[in-house]
C-alpha positions in Angstrom: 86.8 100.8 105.1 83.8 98.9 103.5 83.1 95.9 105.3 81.8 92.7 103.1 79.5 90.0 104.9 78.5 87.7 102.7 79.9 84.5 104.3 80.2 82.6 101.1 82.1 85.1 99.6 84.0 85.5 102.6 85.1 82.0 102.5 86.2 81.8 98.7 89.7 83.6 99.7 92.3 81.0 99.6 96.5 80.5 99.2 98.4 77.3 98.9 102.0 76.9 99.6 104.4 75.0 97.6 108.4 74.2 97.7 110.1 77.2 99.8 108.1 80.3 98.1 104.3 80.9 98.4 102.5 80.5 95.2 98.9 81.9 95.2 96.1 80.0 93.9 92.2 79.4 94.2 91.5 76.4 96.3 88.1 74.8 96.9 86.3 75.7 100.1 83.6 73.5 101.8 80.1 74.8 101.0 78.8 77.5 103.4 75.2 75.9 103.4 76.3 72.6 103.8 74.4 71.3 100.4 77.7 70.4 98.5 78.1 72.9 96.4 80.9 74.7 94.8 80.9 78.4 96.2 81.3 81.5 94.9 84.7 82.9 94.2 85.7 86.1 96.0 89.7 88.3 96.1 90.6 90.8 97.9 92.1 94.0 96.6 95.8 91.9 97.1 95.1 88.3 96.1 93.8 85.4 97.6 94.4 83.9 101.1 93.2 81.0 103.0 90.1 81.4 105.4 90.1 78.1 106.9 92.4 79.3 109.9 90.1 82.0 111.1 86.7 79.7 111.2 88.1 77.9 114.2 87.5 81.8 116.2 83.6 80.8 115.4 81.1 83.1 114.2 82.6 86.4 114.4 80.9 88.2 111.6 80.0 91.5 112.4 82.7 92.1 115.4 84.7 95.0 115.0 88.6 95.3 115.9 90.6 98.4 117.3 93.7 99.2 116.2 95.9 101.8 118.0 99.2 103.0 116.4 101.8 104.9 115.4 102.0 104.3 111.7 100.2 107.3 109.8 99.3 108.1 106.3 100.7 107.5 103.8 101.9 104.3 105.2 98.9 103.6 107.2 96.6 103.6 103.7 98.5 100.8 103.3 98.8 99.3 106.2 94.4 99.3 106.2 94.5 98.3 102.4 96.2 94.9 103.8 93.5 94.2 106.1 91.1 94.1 103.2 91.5 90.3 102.9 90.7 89.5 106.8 87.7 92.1 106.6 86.6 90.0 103.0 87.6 86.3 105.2 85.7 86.8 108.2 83.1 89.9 108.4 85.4 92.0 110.8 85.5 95.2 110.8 88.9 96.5 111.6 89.1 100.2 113.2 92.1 102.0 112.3 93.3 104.9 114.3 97.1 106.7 114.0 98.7 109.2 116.1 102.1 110.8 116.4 102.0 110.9 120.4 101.1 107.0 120.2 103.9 106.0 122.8 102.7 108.9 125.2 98.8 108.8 124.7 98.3 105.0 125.0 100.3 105.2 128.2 97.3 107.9 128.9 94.8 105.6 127.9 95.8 102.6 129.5 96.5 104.7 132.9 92.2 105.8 132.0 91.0 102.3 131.5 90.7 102.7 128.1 92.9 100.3 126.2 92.4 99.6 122.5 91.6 96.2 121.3 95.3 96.1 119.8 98.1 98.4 119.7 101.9 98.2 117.2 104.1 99.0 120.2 107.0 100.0 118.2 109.6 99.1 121.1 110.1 96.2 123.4 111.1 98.2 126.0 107.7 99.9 125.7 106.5 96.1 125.9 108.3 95.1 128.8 106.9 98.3 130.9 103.4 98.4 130.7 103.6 94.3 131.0 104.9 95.5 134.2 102.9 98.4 135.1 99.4 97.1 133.6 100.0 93.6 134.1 96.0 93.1 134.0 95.6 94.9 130.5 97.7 93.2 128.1 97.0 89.5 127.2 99.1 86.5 126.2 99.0 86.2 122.3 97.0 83.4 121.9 98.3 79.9 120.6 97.4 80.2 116.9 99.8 83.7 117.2 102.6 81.7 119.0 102.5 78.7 116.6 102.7 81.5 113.1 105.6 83.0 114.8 107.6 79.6 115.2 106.9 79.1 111.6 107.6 82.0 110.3 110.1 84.1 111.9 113.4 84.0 113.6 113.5 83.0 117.1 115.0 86.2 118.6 111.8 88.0 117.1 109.6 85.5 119.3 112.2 87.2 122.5 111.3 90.7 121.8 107.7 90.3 122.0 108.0 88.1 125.7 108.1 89.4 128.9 109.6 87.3 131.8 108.9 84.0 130.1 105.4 84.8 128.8 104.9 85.6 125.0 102.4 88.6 124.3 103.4 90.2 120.9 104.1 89.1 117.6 106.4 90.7 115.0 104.7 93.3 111.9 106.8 95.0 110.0 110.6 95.1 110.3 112.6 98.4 109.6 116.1 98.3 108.2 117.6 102.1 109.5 120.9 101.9 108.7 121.1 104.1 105.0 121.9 107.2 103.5 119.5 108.8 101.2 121.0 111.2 97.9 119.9 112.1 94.4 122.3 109.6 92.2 122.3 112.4 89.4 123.7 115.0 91.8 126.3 112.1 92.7 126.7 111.5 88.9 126.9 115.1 88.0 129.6 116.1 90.4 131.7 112.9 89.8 131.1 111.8 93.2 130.6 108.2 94.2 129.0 106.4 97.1 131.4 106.0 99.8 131.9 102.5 101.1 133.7 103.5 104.5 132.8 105.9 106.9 136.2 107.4 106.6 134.9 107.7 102.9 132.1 108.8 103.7 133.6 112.0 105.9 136.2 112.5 103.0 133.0 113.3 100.8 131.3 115.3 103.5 134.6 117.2 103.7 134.7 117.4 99.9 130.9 118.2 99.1 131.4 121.3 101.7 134.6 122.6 99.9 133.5 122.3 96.4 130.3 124.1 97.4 130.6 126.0 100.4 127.4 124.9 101.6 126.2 122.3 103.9 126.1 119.0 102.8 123.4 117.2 105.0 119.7 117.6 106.1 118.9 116.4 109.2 115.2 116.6 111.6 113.9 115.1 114.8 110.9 116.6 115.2 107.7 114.3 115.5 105.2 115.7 117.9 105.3 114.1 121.5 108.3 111.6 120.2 110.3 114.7 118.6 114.1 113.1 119.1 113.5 110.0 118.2 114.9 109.8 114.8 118.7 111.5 116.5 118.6 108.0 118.4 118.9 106.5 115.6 121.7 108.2 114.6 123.7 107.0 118.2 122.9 103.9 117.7 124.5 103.4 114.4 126.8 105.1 115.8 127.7 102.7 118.8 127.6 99.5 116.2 130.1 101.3 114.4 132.9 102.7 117.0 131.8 100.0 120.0 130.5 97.3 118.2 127.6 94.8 118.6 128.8 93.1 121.9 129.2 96.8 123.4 125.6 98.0 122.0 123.8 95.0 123.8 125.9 95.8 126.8 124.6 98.8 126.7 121.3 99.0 126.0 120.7 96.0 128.8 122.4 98.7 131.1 125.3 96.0 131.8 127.7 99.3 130.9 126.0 102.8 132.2 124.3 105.1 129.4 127.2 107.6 129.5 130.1 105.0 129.6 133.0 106.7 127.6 132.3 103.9 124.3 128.9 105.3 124.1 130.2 109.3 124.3 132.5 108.2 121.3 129.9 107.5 119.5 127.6 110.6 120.1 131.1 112.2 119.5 131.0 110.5 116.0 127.4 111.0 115.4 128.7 114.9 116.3 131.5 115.3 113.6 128.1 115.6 111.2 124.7 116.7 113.4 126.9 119.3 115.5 129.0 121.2 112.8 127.6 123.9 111.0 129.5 123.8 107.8 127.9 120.2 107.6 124.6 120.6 108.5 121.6 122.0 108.0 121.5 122.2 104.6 118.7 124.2 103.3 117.2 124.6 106.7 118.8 126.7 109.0 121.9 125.7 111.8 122.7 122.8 114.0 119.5 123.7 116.3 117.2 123.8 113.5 117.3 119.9 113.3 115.9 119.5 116.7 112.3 121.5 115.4 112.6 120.7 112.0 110.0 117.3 111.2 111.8 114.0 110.7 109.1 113.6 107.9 110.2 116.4 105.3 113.3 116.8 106.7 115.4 114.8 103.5 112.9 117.2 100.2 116.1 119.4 100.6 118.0 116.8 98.4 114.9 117.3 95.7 115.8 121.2 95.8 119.2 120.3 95.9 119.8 122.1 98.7 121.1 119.0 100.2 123.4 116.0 99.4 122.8 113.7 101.9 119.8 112.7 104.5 120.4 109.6 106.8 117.0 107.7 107.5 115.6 104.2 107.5 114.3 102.0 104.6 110.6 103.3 105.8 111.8 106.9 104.8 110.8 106.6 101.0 106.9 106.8 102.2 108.0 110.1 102.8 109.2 111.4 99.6 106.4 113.4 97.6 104.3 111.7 95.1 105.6 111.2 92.0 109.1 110.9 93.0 111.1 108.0 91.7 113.1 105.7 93.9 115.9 104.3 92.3 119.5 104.1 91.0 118.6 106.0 88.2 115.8 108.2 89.6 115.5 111.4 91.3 116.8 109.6 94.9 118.2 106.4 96.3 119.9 105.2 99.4 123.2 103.4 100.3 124.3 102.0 103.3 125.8 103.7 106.1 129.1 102.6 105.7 131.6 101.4 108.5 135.3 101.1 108.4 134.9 98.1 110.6 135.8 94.5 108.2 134.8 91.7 110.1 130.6 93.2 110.7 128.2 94.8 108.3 126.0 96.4 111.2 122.6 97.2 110.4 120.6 98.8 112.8 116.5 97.0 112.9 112.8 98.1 113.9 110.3 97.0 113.9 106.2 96.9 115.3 104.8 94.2 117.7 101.2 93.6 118.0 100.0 93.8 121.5 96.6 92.8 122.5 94.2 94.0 125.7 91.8 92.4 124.2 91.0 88.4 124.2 87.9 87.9 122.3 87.3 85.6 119.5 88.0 88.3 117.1 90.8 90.0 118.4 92.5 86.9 118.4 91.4 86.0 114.8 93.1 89.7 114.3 96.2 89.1 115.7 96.9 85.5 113.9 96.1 87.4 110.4 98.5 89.9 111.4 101.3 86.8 112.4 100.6 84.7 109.4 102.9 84.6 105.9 99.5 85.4 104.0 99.4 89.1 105.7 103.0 90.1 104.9 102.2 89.4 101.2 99.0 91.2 101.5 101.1 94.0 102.8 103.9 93.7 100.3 101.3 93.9 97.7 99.4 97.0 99.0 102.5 99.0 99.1 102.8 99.5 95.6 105.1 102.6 96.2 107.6 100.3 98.4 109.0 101.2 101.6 107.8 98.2 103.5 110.0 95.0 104.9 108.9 91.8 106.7 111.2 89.4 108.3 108.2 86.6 108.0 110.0 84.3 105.7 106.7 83.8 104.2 107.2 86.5 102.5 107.5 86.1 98.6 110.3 88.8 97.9 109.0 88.9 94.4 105.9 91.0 96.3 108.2 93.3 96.8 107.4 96.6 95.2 110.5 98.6 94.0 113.8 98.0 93.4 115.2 99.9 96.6 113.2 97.3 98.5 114.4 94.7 97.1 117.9 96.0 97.7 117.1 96.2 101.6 116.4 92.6 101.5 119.5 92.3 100.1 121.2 94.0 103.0 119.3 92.2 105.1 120.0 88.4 103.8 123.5 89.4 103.5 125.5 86.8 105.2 127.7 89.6 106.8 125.0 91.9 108.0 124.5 92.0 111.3 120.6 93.3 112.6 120.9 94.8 115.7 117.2 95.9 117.2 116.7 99.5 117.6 118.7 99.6 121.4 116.3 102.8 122.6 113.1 100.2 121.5 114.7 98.0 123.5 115.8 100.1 127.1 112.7 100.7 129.6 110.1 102.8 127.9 111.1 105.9 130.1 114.5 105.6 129.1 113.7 104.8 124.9 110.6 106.6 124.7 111.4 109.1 127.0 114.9 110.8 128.7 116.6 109.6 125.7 114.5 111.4 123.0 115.0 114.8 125.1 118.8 114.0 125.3 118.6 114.5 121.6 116.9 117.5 121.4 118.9 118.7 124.0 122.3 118.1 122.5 121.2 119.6 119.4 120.6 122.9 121.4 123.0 123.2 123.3 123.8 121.1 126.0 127.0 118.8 125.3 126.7 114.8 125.1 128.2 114.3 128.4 125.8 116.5 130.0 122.8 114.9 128.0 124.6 111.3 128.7 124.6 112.0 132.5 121.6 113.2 133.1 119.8 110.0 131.4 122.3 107.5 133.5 121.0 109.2 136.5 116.9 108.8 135.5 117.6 104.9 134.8 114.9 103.4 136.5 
């Protein structure tokens, strides 16, 4: 990424906010020499933001930034793409690296002395550990990263990012998991329509697999050194479905033990689909081919319709070749993972939180860009394929790419949705990042969910 240093461009980026949206416009800076004259005018790639908060970080000009995640391509092109602005504002260079074994390597790399500058931890339980095991690494976020947060997001947000009354990580991006993805034609041309119950939903399973005699969904978890983590996901919906909300937090707080018999009802829902051959895996092999098969490509079956159905969160449609076209009309969409419960609309949440181990001037500068309403409309407007939530209400929804985006925000402002966190983001990072991922891959192969379910009760630490 090109760096720009010439301060009086740097300084010509600006955004006012009036009534409750955030209109952009080109406000007047003070004069970088001092003389009293107008200065030059300079936009990022997005649009305009306002400087001003970063000068108070000093002279940073020139400093460079590492960022350590787990968000790569093509959704960390544009994830860098929305840094353009900061770069343009201040002179920072930001550093972007992306791994799939983020959660396992920057344990590594902490345990080596060699901490990045900042990290996405995508799971507070992940937080909460190495605040406990590398208590002299991480830093607080500083007070212009607290005071953004207040603004701008909901207060339980602020919670996941503190650890034993000390806030260290704000909120980036938030994930909405709880859809199905399917090609509306193939819906259309069998006169099938979206099920609004998940007995509805298992009547068309049932259906799709008689009228074809195929399998009807496509399902992977593989992802390197996390390979299980997207079958979590399926559980947890799972558990806000049969057990309900009150149940899930129970549990994931280990109030109730992993393998309580609520929780095994749900894997035992979550089984009536990923452990029955005649449902699953379409296109790809049998019920243990999900466990190898990659969580990325895993839904192009329903493209080569090979396969109706793919469950997977908003953040999926990054993953669907180029040139395909999200939408109600287009070659795929997604509906909500129905429930037959009528008093909840659960909607199982993600999200990334920016963890420092860093504290200089422009790490800090870094982290309150990150915070502010001005990056999640940079963001929204460097995702111009979509796939990308914030729950900064900053946020201009009209920055919001695509029309499935905008139907997640729907979802998510629902007055009957309920957002439950991610519950293995929020268990200790051995448990959510760890004995719980292989449970997955070793129910999938085998092993039966009270086996799996024990065995991960019995390594709580």
């Amino acid at each position: 990424m090109t760096r720009r240093t010439t301060t009086a461009r740097r300084r010509m980026m600006a955004v006012a906010a009036g009534g409750a949206g955030l209109a952009l416009v080109l406000a007047a800076c003070s004069d970088p020499d001092g003389e009293g004259g107008a200065a030059d005018e300079t936009t990022s790639a997005g649009g305009m933001i306002d400087c001003a908060p970063y000068e108070e970080f000093g002279d940073i000009d020139g400093k460079e930034v590492d960022v350590y995640t787990s968000i790569v391509d093509p959704e960390g092109a544009t994830q860098q793409a929305s840094y353009d602005a900061f770069e343009e504002c201040t002179g920072v260079t930001v550093n972007y690296e992306a791994s799939r074994e983020f959660e396992a390597q920057l344990l590594v790399r902490l345990q080596a002395g060699n901490a990045p500058d900042i990290a996405y931890l995508p799971q507070p339980g992940l937080l909460n550990t190495i605040a406990s095991d590398f208590p002299d690494a991480i830093k607080p976020a500083p007070t212009q990263v607290a005071a953004n947060v207040d603004e701008f997001f909901n207060e339980t947000w602020k919670g996941y990012g503190t650890v034993d009354g000390t806030f260290y990580a704000a909120p980036l991006g938030a994930n909405a998991k709880s859809f199905v993805w399917y090609s509306p034609s193939m819906f259309s041309d069998a006169g099938y329509e979206v099920p609004t119950t998940w007995t509805a939903l298992m009547d068309l399973t049932e259906k799709i697999h008689q009228d074809t005699g195929g399998q009807v969904w496509c399902a992977g978890v593989e992802s390197g050194d996390a390979t299980g983590w997207p079958g979590t996901d399926w559980i947890e919906d799972m558990v806000l479905r049969t057990a309900g909300p009150d149940v899930y937090q129970q549990w994931y707080t280990h109030e109730i033990p992993f393998d309580d018999p609520q929780i095994l009802e749900a894997w035992e829902a979550a089984g009536q689909i990923l452990q029955n051959p005649d449902y699953v895996n379409a296109g790809l092999g049998g019920v243990d081919s999900i466990a190898t098969k990659s969580w990325t490509d895993a839904g192009n079956g329903i493209l080569d319709q090979q396969c109706w159905m793919h469950r997977a969160a908003n953040f999926y449609m990054t993953q669907w070749p180029e040139g395909t076209e999200v939408s109600e009309s287009g070659d795929v969409f997604a509906f909500y993972l129905p429930t037959d419960q009528t008093d909840v609309q659960p909607m199982l949440g993600g999200g990334e939180f920016v963890t420092a181990f860093a504290d200089r001037p422009e790490v800090q500068a870094f982290q309150t860009y990150l915070s502010s309403a001005d990056w999640a409309n940079e963001k929204a407007k460097a995702t111009p394929a979509g796939g990308w939530v914030s729950a900064n209400n900053g946020l201009d929804p009209a920055n919001l790419a695509t029309e499935f985006d905008q139907y997640v925000a729907g979802v998510l402002s629902d007055p009957n949705t309920v957002v439950a966190f991610d519950a293995s983001d929020l268990m200790p990072g051995e448990v959510g990042a760890g004995t719980f991922w292989r449970a997955i891959v070793e129910w999938l192969t085998g092993s039966s969910a009270e086996e799996v379910t024990a065995q991960v009760e019995n390594n709580w630490p």
